[in-house]
C-alpha positions in Angstrom: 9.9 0.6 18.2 7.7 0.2 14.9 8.7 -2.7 12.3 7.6 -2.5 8.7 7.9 -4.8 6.2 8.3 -3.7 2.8 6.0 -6.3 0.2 7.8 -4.8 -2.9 5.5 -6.1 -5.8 4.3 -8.8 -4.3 0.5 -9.7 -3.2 1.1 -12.8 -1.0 -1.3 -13.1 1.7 0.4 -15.6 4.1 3.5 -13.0 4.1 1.0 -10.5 5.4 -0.9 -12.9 7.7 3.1 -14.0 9.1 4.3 -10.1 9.4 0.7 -9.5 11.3 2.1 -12.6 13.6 5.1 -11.7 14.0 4.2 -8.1 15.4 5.0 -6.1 12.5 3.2 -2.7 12.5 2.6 -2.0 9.1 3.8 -3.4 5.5 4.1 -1.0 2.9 3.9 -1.5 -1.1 6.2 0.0 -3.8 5.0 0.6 -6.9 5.8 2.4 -10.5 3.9 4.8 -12.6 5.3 2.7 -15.1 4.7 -1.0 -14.2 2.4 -3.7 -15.7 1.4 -5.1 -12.5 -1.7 -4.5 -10.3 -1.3 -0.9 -8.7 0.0 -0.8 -5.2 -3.5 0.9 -3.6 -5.7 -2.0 -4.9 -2.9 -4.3 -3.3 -2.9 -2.9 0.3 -6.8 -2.8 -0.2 -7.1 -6.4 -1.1 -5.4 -7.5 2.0 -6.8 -5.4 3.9 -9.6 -8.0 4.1 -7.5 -10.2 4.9 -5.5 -8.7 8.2 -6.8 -7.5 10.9 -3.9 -5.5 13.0 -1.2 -4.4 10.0 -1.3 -1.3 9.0 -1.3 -0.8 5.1 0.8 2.0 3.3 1.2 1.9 -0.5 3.4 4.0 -2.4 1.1 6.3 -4.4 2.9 8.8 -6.9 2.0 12.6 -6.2 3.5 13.5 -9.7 1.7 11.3 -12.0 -1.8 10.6 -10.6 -4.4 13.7 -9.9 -4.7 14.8 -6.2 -8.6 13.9 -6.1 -8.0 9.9 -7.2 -4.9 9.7 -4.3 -7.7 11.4 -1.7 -10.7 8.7 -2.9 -8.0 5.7 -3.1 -6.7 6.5 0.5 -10.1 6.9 1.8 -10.9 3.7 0.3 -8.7 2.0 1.7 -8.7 3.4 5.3 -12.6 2.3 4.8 -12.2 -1.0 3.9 -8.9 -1.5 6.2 -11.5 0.0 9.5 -8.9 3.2 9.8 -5.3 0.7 9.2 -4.7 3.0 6.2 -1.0 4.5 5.3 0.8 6.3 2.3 4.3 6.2 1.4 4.3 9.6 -0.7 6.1 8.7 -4.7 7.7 11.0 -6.7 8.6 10.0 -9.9 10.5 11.9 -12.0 11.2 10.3 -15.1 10.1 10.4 -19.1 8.7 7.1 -18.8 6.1 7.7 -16.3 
């Protein structure tokens, strides 16, 4: 059995670093097309530096963002996380976003 910890909108590295510990597999990060905050890919790549075993899967929206920027983000981040990379496919279907 596989745990995951969902991060919501949060960027806290000791709740990472504790689900690492704790023998989590993987923390995943929602976002919104239509939020303020810093974008859920530039979250799971941020601590990616800083984890070592947890695997990292943002929610990336397949209906608002081109299919070439989610293939270089993911990349990215399975670079910088040495291959610990996920995605948690987003469809948003709203006016807003």
């Amino acid at each position: 059995m596989h745990l995951a910890l969902d991060l919501g909108e949060a960027n806290d590295v000791s709740v990472a670093r504790t689900a690492e510990a704790a023998g989590f597999a993987f923390v995943t990060f929602e976002d919104s097309p239509t939020s303020r905050g810093i974008e859920a890919g530039v979250r799971a790549s941020f601590l990616s530096r800083h984890t070592t075993r947890l695997g990292l899967a943002p929610q990336l929206h397949v209906t608002v963002t081109e299919p070439f920027h989610l293939a270089t983000q993911l990349a990215s981040l399975d670079h910088a996380s040495l291959g610990r990379a996920g995605w948690v496919v987003g469809a948003v279907n709203s006016p807003e976003a």
